[in-house]
OpenMM code with the backbone's topology and positions (N, CA, C; nanometers):
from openmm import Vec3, app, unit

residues = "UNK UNK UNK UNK UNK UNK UNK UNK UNK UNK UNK UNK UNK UNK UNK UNK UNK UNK UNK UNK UNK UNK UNK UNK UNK UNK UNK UNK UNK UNK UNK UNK UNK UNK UNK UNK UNK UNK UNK UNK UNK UNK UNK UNK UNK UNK UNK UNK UNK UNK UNK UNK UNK UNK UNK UNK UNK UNK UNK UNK UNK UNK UNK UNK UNK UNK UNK UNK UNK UNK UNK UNK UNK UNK UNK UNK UNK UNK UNK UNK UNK UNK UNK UNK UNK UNK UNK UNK UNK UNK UNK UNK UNK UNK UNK UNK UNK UNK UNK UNK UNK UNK UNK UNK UNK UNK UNK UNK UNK UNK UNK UNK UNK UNK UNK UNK UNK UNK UNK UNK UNK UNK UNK UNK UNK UNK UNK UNK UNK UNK UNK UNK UNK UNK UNK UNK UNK UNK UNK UNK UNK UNK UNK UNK UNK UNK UNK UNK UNK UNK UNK UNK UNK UNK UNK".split()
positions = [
    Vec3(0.0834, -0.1164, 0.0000),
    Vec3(0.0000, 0.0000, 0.0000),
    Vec3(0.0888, 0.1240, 0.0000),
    Vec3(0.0959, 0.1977, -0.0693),
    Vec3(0.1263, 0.3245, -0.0939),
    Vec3(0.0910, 0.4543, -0.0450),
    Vec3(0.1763, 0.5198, 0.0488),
    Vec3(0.1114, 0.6367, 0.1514),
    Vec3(0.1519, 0.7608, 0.0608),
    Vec3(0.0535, 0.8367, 0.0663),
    Vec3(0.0884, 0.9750, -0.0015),
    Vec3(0.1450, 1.0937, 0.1362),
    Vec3(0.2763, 1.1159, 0.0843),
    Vec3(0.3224, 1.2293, 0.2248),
    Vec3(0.3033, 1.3604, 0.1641),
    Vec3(0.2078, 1.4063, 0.2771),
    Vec3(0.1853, 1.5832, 0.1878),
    Vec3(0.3042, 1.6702, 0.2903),
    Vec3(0.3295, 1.7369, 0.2502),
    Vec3(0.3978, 1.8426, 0.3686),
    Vec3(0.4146, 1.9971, 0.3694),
    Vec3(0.3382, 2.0228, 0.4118),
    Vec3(0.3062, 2.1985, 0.4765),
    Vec3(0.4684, 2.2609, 0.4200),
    Vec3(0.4302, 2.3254, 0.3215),
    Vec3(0.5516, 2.4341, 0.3353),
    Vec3(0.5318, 2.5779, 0.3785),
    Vec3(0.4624, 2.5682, 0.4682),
    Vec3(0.4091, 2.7132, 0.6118),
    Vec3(0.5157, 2.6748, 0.6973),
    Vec3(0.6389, 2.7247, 0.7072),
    Vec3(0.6667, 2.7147, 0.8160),
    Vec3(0.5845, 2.7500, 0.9913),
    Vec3(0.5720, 2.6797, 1.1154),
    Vec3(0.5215, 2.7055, 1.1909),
    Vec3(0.6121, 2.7533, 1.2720),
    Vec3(0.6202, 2.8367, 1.3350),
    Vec3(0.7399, 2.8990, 1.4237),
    Vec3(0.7115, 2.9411, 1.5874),
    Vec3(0.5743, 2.9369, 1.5698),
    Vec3(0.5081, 2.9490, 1.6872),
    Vec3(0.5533, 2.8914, 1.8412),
    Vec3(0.6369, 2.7713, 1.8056),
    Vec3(0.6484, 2.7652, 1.9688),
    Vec3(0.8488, 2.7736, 1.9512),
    Vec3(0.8851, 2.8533, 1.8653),
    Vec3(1.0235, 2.9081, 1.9142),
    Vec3(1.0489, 2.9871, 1.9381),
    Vec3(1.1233, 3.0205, 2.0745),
    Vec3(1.1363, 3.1524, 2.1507),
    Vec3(1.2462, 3.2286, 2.0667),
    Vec3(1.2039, 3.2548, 2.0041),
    Vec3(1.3070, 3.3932, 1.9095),
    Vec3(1.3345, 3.5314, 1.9542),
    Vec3(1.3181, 3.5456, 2.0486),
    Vec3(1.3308, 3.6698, 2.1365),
    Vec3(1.3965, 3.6745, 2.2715),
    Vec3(1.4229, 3.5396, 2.2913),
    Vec3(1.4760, 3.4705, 2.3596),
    Vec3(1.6455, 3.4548, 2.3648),
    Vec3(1.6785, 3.4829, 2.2472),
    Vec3(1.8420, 3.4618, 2.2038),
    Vec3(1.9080, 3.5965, 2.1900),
    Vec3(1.9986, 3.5883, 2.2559),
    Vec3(2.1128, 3.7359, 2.3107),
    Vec3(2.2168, 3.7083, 2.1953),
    Vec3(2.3069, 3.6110, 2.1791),
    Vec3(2.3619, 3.5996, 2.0980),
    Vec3(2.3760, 3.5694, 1.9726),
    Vec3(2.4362, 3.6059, 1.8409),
    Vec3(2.4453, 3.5626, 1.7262),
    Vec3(2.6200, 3.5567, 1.7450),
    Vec3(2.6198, 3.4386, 1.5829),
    Vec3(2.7083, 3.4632, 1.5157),
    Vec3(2.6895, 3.4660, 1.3441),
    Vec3(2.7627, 3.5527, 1.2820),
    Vec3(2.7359, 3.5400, 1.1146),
    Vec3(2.7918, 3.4137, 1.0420),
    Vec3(2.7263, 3.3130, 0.9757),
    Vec3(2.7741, 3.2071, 0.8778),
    Vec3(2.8072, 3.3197, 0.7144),
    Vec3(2.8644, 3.3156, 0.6585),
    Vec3(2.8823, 3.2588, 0.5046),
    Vec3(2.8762, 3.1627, 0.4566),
    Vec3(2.7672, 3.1760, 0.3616),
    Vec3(2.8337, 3.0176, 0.3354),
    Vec3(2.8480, 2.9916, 0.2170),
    Vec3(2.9087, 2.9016, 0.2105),
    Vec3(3.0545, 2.8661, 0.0995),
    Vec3(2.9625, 2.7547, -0.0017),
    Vec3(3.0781, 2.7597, -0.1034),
    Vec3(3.0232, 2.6672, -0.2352),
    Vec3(3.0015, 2.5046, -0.1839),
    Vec3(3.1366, 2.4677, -0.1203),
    Vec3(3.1363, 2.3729, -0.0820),
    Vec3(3.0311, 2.2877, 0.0621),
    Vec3(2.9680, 2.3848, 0.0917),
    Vec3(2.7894, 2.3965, 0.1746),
    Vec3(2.6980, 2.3247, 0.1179),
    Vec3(2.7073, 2.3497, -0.0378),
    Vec3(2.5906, 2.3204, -0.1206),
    Vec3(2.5898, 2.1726, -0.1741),
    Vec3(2.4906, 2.1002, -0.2045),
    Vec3(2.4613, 1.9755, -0.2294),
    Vec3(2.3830, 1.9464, -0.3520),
    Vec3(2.3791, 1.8750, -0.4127),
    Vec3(2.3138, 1.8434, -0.5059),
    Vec3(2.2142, 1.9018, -0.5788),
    Vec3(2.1257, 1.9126, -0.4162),
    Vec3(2.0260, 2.0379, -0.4638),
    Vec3(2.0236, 2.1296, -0.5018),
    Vec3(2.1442, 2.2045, -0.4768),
    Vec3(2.1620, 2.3053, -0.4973),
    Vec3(2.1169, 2.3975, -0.3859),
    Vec3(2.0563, 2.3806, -0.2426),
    Vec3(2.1353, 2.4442, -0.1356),
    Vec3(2.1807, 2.3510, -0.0626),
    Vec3(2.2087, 2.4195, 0.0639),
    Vec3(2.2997, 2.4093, 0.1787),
    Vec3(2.2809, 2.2395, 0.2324),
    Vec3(2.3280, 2.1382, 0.2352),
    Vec3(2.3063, 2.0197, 0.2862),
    Vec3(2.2759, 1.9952, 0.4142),
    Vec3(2.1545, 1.9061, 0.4484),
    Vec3(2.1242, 1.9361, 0.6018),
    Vec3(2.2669, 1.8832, 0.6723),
    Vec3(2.3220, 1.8116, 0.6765),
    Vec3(2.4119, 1.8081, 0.7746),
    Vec3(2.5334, 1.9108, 0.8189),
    Vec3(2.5637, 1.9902, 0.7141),
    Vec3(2.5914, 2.1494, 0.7240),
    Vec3(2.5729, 2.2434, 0.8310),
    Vec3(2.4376, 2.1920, 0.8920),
    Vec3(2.3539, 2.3105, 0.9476),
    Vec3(2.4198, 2.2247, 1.0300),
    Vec3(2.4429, 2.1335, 1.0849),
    Vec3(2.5268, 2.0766, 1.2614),
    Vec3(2.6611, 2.1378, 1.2567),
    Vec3(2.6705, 2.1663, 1.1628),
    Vec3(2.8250, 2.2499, 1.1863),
    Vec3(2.8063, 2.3706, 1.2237),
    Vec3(2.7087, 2.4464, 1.1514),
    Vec3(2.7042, 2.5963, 1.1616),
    Vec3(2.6685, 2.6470, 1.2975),
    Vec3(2.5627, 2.5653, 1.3826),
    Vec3(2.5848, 2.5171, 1.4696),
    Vec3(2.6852, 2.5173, 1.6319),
    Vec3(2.7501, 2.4038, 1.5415),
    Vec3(2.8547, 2.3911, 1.6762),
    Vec3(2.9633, 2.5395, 1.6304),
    Vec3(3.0234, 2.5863, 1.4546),
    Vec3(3.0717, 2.6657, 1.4889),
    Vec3(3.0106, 2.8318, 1.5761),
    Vec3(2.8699, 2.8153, 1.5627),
    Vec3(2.7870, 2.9300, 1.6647),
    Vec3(2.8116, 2.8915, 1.7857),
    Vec3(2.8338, 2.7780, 1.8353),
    Vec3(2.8180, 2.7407, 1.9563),
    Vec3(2.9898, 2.7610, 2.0505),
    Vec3(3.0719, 2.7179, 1.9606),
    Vec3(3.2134, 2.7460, 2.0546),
    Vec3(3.2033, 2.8712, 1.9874),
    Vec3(3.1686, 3.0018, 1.8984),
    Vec3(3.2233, 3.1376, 1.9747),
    Vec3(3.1044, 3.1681, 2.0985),
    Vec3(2.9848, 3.1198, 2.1106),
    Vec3(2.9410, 3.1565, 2.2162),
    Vec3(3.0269, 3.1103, 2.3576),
    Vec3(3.0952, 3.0258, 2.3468),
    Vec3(3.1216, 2.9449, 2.4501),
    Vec3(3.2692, 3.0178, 2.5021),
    Vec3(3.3287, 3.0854, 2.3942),
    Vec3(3.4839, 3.2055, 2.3828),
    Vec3(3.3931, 3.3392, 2.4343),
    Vec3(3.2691, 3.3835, 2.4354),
    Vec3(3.2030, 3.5232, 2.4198),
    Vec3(3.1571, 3.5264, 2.5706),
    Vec3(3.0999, 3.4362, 2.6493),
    Vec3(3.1014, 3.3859, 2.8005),
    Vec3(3.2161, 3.3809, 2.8924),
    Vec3(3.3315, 3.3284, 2.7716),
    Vec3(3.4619, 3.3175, 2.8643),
    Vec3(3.4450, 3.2023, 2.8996),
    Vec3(3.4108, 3.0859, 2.8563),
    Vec3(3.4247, 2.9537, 2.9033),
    Vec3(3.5289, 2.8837, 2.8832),
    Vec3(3.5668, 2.9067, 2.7321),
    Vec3(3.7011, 2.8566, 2.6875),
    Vec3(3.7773, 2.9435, 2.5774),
    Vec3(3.8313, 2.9173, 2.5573),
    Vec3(3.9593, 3.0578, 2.5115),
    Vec3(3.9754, 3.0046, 2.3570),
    Vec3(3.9793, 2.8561, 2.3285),
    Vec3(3.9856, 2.8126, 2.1991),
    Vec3(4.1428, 2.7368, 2.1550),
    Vec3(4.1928, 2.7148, 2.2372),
    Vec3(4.3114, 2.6776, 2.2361),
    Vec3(4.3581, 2.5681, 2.2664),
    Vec3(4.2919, 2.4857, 2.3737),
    Vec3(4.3159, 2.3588, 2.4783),
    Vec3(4.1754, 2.2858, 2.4416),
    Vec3(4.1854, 2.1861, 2.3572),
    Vec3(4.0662, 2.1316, 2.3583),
    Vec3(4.0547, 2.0412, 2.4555),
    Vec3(4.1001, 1.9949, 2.5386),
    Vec3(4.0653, 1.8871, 2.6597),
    Vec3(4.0118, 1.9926, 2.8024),
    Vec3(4.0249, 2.1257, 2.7612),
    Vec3(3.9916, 2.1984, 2.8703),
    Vec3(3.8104, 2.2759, 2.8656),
    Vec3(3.7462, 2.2458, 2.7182),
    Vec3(3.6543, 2.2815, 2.6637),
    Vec3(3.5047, 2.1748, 2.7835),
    Vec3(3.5549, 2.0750, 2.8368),
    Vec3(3.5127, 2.0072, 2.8930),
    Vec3(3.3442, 1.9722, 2.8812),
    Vec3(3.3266, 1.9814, 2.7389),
    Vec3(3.1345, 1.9158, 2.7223),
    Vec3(3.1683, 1.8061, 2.6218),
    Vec3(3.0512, 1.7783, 2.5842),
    Vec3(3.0566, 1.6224, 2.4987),
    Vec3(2.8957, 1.6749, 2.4751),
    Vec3(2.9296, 1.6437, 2.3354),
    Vec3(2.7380, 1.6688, 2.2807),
    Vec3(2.6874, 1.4695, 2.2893),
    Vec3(2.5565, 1.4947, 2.3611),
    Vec3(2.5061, 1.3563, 2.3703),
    Vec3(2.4031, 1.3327, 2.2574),
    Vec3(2.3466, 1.4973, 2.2328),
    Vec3(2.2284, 1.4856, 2.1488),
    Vec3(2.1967, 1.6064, 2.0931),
    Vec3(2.1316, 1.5282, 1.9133),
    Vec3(2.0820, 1.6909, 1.8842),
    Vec3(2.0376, 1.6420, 1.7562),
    Vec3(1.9164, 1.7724, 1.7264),
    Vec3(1.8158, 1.7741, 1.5901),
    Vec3(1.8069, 1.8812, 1.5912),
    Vec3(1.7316, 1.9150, 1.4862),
    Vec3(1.7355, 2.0171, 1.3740),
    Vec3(1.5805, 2.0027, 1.2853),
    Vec3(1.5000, 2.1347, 1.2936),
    Vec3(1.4061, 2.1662, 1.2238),
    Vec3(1.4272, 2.2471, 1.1125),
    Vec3(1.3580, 2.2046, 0.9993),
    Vec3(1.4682, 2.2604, 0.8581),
    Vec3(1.3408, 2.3396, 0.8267),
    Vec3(1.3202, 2.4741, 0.7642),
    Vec3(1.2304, 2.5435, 0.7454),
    Vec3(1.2437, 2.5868, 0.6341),
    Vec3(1.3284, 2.6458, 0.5748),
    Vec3(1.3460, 2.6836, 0.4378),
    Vec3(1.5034, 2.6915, 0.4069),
    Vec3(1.4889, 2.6140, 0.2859),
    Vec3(1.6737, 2.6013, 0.2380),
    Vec3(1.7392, 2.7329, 0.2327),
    Vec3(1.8844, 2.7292, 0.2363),
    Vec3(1.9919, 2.8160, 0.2810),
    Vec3(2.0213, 2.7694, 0.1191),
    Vec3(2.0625, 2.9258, 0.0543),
    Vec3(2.1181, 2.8982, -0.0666),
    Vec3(2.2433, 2.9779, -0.0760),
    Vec3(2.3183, 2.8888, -0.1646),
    Vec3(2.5005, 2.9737, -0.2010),
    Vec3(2.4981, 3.1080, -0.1534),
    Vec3(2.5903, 3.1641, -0.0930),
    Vec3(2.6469, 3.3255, -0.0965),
    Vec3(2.5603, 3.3664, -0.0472),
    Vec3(2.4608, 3.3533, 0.0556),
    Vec3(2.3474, 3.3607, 0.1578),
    Vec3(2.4526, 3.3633, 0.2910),
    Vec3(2.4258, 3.5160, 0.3586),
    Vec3(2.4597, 3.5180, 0.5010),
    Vec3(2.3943, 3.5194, 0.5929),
    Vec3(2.3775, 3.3756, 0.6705),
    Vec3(2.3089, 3.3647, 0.8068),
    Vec3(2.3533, 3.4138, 0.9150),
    Vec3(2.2386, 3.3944, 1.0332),
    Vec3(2.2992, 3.4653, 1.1861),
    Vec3(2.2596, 3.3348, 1.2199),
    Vec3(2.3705, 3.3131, 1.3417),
    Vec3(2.2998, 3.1227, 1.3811),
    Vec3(2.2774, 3.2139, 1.5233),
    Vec3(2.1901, 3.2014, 1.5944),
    Vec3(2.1444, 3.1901, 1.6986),
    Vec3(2.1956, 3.0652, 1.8267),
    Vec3(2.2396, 3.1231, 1.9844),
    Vec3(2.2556, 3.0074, 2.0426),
    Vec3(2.2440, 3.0169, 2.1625),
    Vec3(2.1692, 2.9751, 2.2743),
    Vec3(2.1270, 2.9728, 2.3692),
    Vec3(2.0792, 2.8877, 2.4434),
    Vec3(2.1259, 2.8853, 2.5394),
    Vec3(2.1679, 2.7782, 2.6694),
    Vec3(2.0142, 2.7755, 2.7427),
    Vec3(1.9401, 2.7064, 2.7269),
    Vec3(1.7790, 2.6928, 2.7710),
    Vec3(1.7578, 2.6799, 2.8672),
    Vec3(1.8189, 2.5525, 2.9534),
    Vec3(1.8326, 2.5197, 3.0571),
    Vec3(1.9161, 2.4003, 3.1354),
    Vec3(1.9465, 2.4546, 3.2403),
    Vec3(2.1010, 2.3357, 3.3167),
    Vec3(2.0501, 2.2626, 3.3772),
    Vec3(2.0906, 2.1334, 3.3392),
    Vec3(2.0572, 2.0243, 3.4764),
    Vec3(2.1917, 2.0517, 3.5339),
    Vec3(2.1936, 1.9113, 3.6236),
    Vec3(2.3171, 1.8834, 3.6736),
    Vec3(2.4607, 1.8958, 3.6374),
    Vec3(2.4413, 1.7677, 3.5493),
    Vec3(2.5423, 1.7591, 3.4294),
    Vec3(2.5614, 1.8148, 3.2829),
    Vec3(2.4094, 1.8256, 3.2825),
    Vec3(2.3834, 1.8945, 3.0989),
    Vec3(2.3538, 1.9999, 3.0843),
    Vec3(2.3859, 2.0528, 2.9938),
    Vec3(2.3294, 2.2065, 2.9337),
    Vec3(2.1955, 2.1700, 2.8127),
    Vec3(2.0930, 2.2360, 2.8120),
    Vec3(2.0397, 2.2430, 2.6893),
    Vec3(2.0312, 2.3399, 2.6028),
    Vec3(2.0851, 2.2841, 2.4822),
    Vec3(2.0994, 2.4409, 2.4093),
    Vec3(2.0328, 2.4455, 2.3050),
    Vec3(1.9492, 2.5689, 2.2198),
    Vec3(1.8882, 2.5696, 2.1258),
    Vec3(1.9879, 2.6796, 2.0324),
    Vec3(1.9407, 2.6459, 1.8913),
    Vec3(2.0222, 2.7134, 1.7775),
    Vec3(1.8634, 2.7699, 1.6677),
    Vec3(1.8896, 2.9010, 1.6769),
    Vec3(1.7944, 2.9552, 1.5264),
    Vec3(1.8744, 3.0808, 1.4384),
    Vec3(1.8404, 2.9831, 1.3433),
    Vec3(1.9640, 2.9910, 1.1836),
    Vec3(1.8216, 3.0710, 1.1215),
    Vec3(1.8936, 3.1951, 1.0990),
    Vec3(1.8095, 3.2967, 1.0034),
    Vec3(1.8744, 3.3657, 0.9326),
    Vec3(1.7697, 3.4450, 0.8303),
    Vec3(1.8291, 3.5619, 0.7539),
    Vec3(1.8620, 3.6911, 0.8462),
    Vec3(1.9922, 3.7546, 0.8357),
    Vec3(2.0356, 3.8766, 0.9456),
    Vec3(1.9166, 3.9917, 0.9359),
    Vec3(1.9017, 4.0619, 1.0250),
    Vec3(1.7440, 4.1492, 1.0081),
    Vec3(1.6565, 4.1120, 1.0109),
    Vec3(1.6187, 3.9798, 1.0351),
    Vec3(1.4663, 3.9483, 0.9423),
    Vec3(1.4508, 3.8195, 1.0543),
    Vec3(1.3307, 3.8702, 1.0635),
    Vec3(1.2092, 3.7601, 1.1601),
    Vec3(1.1853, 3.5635, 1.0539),
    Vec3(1.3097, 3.5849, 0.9772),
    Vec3(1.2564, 3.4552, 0.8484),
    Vec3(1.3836, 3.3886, 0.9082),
    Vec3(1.2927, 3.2912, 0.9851),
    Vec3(1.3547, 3.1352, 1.0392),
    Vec3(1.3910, 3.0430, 0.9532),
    Vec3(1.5131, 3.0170, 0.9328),
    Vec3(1.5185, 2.9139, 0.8052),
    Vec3(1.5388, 2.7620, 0.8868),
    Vec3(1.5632, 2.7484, 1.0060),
    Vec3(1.5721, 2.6320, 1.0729),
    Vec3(1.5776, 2.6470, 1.2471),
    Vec3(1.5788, 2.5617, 1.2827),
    Vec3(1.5467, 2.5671, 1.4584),
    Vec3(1.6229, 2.4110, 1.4771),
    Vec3(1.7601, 2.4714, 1.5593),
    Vec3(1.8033, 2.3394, 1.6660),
    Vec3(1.7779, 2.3324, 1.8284),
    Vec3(1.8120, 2.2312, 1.8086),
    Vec3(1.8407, 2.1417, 1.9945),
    Vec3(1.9325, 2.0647, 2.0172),
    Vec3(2.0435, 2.0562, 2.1109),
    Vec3(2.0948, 1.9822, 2.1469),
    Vec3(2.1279, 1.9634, 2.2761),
    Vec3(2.1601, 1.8611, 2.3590),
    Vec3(2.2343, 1.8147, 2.4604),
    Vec3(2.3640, 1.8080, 2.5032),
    Vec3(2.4141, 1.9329, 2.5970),
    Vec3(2.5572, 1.8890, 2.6181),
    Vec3(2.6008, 1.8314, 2.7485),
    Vec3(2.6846, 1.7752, 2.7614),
    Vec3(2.7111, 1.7208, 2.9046),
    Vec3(2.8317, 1.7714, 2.9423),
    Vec3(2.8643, 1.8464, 3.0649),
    Vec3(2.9863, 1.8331, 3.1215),
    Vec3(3.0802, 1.7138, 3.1323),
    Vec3(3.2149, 1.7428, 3.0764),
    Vec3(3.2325, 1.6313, 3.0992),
    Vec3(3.4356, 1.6181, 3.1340),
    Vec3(3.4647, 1.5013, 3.1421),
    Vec3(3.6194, 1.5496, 3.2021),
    Vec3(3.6908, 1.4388, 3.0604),
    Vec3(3.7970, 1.5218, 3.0119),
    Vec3(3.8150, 1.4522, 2.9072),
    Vec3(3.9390, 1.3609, 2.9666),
    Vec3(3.9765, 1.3950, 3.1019),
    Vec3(4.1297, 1.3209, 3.1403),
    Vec3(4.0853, 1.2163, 3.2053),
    Vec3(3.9622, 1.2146, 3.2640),
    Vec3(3.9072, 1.0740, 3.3567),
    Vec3(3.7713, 0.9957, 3.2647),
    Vec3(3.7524, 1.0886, 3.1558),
    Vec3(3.6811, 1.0431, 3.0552),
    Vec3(3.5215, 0.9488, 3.1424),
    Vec3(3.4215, 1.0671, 3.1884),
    Vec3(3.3710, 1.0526, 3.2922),
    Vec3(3.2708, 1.1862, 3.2786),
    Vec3(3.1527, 1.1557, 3.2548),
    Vec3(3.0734, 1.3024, 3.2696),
    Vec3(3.0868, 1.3443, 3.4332),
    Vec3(3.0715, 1.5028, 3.4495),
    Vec3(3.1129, 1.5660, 3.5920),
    Vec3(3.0078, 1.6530, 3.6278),
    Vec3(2.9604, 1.7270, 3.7249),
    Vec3(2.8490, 1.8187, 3.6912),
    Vec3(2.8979, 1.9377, 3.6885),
    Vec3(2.8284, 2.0259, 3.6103),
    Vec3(2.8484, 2.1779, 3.5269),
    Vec3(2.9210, 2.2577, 3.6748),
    Vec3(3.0226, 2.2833, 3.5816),
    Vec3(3.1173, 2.3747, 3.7068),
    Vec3(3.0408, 2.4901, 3.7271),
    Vec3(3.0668, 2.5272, 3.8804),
    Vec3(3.0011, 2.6658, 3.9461),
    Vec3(3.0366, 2.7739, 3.9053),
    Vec3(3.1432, 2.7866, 3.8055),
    Vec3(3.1851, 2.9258, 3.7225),
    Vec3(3.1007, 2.9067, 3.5987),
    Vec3(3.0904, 2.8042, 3.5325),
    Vec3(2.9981, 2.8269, 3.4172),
    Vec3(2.8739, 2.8061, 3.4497),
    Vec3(2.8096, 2.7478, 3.5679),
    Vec3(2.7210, 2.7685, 3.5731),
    Vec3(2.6180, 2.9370, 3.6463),
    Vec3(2.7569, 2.9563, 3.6924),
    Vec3(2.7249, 3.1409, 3.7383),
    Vec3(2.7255, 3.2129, 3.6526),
    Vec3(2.8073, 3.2257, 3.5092),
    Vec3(2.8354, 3.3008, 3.3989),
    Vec3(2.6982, 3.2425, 3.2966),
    Vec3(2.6589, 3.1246, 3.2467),
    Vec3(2.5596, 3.1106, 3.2156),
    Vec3(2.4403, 3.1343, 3.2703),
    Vec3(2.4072, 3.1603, 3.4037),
    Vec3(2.3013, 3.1939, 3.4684),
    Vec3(2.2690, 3.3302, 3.4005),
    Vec3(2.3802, 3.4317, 3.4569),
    Vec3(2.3689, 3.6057, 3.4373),
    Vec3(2.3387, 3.6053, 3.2908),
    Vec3(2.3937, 3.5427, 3.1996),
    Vec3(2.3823, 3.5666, 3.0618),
    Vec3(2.2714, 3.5754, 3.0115),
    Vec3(2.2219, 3.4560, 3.0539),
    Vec3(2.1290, 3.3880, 2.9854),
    Vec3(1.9942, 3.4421, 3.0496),
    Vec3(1.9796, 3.4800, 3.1753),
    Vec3(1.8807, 3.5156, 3.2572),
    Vec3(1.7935, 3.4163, 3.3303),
    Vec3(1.8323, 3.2464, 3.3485),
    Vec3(1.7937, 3.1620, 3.3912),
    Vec3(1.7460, 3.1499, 3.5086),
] * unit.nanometer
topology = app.Topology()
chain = topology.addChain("A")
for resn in residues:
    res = topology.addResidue(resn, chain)
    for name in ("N", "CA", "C"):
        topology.addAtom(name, app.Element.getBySymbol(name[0]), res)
């Protein structure tokens, strides 16, 4: 039996807090971004991403960018809502913000848009865990990042 998949190209945006995010960073993006289709390949957008995510993480003062065993998270998890394709020589703002801390984890969300403009081209999530890369051992979120992410973020 044969299922017909229809799919809404309305993006719904309604339950992402877009007003919510203090920080950006600007993507370019490059030829080598693009896929077959002719835009941006979804797995692309996990990069753009994590590179939004370590300058937020240099812009806090968490880590300096230099010592990667001192960066101390480990991503456990993460998706991505794709809203409208990213095409060649298109400059995004990735959005990134720390939602909320457990113990050990951070949750962080990412919204990838056009700069100026209320037009969401995608919405992430991911899971990070504190973690110790020398005892190789998740740890819980140190009391300096978790004081510097508090004020930031307004948690």
């Amino acid at each position: 039996m044969e299922r017909e998949i229809v799919m809404d190209r309305r993006p719904n945006h309604g339950d992402i807090p877009i007003g919510r995010f203090k920080f950006f960073h600007t993507v370019e993006i490059r030829y080598g971004d693009i896929d077959a289709q002719r835009h941006v390949n979804n797995a692309r957008y996990f990069s753009f991403m994590e590179q939004a995510r370590v300058r937020y993480f240099q812009k806090l003062g968490l880590w300096q960018g230099r010592d990667f065993d001192t960066i101390g998270i480990i991503l456990a998890e993460q998706r991505c809502k794709y809203f409208e394709p990213i095409m060649f020589d298109q400059e995004i703002h990735v959005g990134v913000r720390i939602a909320g801390l457990g113990q050990k984890s951070m949750d962080t969300e990412y919204l990838i848009q056009v700069p100026d403009s209320q037009s969401v081209l995608a919405f992430g999530e991911a899971i990070l865990v504190a973690y110790s890369y020398e005892d190789g051992c998740s740890i819980p979120v140190p009391e300096t990042w978790r004081c510097m992410i508090v004020e930031f973020e307004g948690l």
